[in-house]
C-alpha positions as CSV (number, residue, x, y, z in Angstrom):
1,X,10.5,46.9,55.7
2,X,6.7,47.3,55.3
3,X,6.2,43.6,55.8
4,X,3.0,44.1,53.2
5,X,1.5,47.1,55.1
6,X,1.8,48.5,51.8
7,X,1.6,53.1,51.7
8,X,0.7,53.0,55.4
9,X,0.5,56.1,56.8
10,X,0.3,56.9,60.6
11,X,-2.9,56.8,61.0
12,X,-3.3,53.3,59.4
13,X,0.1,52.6,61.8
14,X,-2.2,53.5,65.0
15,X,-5.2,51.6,64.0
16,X,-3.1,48.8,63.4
17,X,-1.6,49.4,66.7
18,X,-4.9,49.8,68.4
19,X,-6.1,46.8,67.2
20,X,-3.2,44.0,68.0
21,X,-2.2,46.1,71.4
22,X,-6.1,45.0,72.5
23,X,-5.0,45.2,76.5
24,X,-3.7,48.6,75.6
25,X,-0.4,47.7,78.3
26,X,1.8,49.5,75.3
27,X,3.1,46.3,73.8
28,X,1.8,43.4,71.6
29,X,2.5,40.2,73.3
30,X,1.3,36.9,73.7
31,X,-1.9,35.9,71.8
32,X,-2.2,39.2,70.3
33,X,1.3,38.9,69.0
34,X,0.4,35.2,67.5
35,X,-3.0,37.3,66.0
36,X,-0.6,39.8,64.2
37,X,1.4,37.6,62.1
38,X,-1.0,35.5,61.2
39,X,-2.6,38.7,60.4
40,X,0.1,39.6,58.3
41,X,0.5,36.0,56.7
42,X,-2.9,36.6,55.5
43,X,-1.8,39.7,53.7
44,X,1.5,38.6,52.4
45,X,-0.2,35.3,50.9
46,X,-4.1,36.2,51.0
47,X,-4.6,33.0,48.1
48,X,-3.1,30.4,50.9
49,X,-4.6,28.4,53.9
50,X,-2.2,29.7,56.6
51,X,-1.1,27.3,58.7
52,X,0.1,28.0,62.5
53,X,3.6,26.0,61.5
54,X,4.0,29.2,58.9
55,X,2.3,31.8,61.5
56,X,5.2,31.2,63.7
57,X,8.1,30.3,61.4
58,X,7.3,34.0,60.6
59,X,7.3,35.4,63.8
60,X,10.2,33.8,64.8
61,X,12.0,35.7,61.8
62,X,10.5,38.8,62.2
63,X,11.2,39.0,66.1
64,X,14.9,37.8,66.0
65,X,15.6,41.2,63.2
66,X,13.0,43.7,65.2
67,X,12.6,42.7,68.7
68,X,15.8,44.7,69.9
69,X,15.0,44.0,73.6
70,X,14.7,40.5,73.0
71,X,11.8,40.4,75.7
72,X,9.0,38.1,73.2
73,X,6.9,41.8,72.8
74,X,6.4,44.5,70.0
75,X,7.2,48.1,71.8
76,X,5.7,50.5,69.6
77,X,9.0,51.9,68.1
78,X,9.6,47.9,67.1
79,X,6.7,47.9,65.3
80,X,6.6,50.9,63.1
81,X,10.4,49.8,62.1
82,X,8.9,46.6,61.1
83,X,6.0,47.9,58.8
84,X,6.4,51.6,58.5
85,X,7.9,52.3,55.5
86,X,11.0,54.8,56.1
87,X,9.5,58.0,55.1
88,X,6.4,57.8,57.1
89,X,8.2,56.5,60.4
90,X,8.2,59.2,62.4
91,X,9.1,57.3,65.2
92,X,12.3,56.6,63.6
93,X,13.9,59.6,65.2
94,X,13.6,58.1,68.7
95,X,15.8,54.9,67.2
96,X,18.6,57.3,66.2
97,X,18.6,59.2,69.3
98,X,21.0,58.9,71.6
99,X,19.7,56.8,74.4
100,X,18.9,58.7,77.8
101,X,21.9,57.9,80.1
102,X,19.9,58.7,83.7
103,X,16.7,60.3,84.6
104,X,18.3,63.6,85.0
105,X,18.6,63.3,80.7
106,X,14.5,62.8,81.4
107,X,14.0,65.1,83.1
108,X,15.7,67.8,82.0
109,X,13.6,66.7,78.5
110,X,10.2,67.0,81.0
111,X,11.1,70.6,81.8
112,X,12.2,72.0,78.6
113,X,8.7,71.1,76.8
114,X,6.5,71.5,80.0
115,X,6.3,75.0,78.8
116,X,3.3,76.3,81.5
117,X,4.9,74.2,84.3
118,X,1.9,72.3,84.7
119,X,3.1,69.3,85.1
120,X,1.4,67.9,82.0
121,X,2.8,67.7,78.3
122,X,0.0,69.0,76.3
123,X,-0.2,68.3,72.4
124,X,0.8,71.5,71.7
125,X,4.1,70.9,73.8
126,X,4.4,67.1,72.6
127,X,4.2,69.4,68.6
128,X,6.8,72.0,69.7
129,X,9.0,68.4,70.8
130,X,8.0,66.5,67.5
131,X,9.0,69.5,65.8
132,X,12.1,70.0,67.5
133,X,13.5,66.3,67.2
134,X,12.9,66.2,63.4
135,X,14.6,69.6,62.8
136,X,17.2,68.1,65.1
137,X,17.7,65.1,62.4
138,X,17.8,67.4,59.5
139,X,14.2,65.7,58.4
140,X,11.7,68.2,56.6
141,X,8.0,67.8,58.0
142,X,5.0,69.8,56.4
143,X,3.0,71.8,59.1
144,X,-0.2,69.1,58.2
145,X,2.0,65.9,58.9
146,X,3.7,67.7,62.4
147,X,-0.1,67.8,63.6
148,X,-0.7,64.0,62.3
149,X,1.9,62.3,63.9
150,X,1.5,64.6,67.1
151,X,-2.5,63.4,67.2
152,X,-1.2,59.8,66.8
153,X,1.3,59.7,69.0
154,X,-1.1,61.5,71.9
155,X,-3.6,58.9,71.0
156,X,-1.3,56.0,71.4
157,X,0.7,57.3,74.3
158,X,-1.6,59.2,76.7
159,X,-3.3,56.3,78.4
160,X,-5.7,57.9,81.0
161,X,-7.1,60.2,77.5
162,X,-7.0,63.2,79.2
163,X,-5.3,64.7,76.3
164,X,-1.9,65.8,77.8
165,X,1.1,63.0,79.1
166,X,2.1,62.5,82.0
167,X,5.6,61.8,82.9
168,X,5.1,58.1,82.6
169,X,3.4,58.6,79.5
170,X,6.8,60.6,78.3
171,X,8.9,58.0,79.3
172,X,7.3,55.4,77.1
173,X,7.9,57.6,74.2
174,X,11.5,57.7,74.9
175,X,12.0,54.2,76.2
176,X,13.5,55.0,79.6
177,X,15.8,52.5,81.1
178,X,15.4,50.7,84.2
179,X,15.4,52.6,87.9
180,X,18.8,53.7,88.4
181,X,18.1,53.0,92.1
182,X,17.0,49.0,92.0
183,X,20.3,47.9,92.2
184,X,20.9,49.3,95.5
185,X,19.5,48.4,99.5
186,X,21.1,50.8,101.4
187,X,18.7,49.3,104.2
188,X,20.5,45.9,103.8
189,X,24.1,47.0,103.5
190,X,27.2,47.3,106.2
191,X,28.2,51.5,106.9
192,X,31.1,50.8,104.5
193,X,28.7,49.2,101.5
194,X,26.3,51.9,102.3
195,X,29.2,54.7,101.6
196,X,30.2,53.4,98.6
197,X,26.9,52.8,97.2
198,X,26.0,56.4,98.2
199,X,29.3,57.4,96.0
200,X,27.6,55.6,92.9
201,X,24.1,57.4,93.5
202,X,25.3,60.7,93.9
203,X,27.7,60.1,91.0
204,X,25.2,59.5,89.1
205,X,22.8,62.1,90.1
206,X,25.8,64.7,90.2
207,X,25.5,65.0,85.9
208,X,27.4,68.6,86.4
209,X,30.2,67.1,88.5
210,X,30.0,70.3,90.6
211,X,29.7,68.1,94.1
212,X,26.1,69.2,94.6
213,X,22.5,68.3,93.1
214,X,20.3,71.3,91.3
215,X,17.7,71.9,88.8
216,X,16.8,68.3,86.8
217,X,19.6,66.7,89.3
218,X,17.3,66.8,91.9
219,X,14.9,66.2,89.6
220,X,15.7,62.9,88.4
221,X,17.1,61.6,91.4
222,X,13.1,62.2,92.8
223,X,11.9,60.7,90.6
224,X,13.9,57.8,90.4
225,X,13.7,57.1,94.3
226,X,9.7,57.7,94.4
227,X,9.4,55.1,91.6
228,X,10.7,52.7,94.2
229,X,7.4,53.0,96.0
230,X,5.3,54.5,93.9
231,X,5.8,54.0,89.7
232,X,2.9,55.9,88.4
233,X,4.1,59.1,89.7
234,X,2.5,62.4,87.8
235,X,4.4,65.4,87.1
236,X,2.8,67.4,90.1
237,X,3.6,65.2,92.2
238,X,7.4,65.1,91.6
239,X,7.5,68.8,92.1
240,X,5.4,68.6,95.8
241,X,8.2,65.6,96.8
242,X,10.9,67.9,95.5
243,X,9.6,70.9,97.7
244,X,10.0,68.1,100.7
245,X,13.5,67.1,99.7
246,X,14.6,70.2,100.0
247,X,12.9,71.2,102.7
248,X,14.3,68.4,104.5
249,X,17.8,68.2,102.6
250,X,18.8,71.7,101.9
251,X,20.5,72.5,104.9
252,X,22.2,75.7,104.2
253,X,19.0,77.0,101.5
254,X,20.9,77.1,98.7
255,X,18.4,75.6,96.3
256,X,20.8,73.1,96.0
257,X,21.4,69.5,97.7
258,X,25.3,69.1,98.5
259,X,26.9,65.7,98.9
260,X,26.8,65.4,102.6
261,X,23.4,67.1,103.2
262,X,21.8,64.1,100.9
263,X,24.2,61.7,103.1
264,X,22.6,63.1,106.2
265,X,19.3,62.4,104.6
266,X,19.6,59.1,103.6
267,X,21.6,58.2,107.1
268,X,24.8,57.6,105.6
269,X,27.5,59.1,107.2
270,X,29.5,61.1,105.2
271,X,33.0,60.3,104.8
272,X,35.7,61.6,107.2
């Protein structure tokens, strides 16, 4: 529904976004949320006084069909469902997409396009992704749109402008879930809670079923229990902490982290 945005392209989508997103936290919220439908009252009916009673009748309509998280905000994939028309949203794809079930889904995502390992997704990288998720959806994208939407979306995701994304830049784009790992205090727990809630982490963590952690395993289960403490983790980082968990964890070198050398770690004794 293009909500009368009418031909809007991407880059009329970011400028839009841009402008209503003024705290630039990625969502459109609050006032500015107020300041966009009355924004687009004024376009629908640009003859009439607008009224606040109409401003918010609107918005009440228009967030009960496109606010999917039903959290009072606009994410960015919200918004360009609500005014992008269907063959210029090329966020769209993300919708479709089968949501990421754990961060080890994340992070194997993180490695496969961090093509130089540097711990950054350039725009380059974030293209070869673009690319590679509208081929996936059988949609056809000239070489001159690919580079459009891939300057747009690095303008509207990469927050310090530095040019590349970081991982918590990535996991905007793909709307990552909660941390795994919040519902969980090993630290609060009886020996017997604390094995069982170790059963559900490594479950979890163990996507392969093989009985040990490797490769974007270890990976995501990092990353998930660094965000505990510290939620703007960059991509080198994660890869120095992994060094340490293995280190640390990988008793027998195997580039691996078995069940009971992570229950060793995390004080749990394993089970007899």
């Amino acid at each position: 529904m293009e909500a009368g945005f009418d031909k809007l392209d991407a880059a009329g989508f970011l400028e839009i976004w841009q402008h209503f997103d003024a705290d630039d936290n990625g969502y459109i919220e609050g006032k500015e949320l107020d300041n966009f439908f009355r924004h687009m009252m004024e376009r629908l009916h640009p003859q009439e006084k607008v009224s606040e009673e109409r401003v918010q009748s609107l918005k009440q309509g228009f967030m009960s069909a496109y606010d999917v998280t039903a959290d009072g905000k606009l994410q960015i994939q919200e918004l360009a469902n609500m005014i992008l028309p269907e063959d210029e949203n090329f966020l769209l794809c993300f919708r479709r997409e089968a949501p990421l079930k754990s961060s080890v889904d994340f992070m194997k995502t993180w490695r496969k396009y961090d093509i130089d390992c540097s711990g950054y997704i350039s725009a380059q990288e974030l293209k070869a992704f673009l690319g590679d998720l509208f081929s996936k959806h059988q949609k056809e994208v000239s070489s001159e749109k690919l580079e459009e939407y891939t300057d747009t979306m690095m303008k509207i995701f990469d927050q310090n402008k530095d040019g590349t994304l970081g991982l918590n830049d990535l996991a905007r784009i793909l709307a990552m879930e909660e941390n795994f790992l919040l519902q969980f205090r090993l630290d609060a727990t009886s020996q017997e809670e604390r094995k069982k809630d170790f059963d559900k982490i490594f479950n979890h963590y163990d996507v392969s079923k093989t009985g040990a952690l490797e490769g974007a395993e270890v990976d995501g289960f990092v990353k998930d229990m660094m965000g505990l403490v510290r939620p703007n983790m960059t991509g080198p980082e994660l890869d120095k902490l992994r060094a340490i968990l293995l280190r640390h964890c990988d008793v027998n070198k195997d580039g691996k982290i078995q069940r009971n050398e992570l229950s060793l770690c995390l004080g749990v004794n394993p089970k007899p």
